[in-house]
C-alpha positions, 0 to 999 in steps of 0.5 A: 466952298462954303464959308460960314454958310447954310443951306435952307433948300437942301430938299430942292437941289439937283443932288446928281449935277453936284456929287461929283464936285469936292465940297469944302464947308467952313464954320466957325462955332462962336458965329454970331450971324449964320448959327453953328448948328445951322452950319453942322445941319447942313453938313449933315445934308450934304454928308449924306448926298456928296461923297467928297464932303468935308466940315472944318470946324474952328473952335472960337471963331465967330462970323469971319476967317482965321489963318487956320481956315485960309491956310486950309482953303488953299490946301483945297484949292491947290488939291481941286483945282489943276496947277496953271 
């Protein structure tokens, strides 16, 4: 999981050892501390490498959660990992 986060080495990864893993990346588009672009940038990087990639977008929302990104990484954890 990725939340408003960015990956400025994406040419340094060991792509093989990950592209099995799910990755979920959230941002918000009014994020005043990691920029949207540099979140949609990376979501490009990994689009390309990861097959089980997924970008969530939160209209409005700047450097912190919402209900709509908790309720969505619950929904990816509950799909990801095995039930206890």
């Amino acid at each position: 999981m990725s939340l408003s986060g960015y990956l400025p080495i994406a040419n340094t990864i060991k792509w093989d050892t990950i592209q099995k893993s799910p990755i979920l990346q959230c941002h918000g588009d009014e994020d005043s501390v990691v920029a949207y672009e540099f979140g949609t940038q990376t979501a490009k990087a990994l689009s390309t490498r990861v097959p089980k990639h997924t970008f969530k977008t939160y209209p409005g929302m700047d450097h912190c959660s919402c209900a709509e990104e908790l309720s969505d990484l619950e929904d990816f954890l509950k799909e990801v990992l095995p039930p206890i």
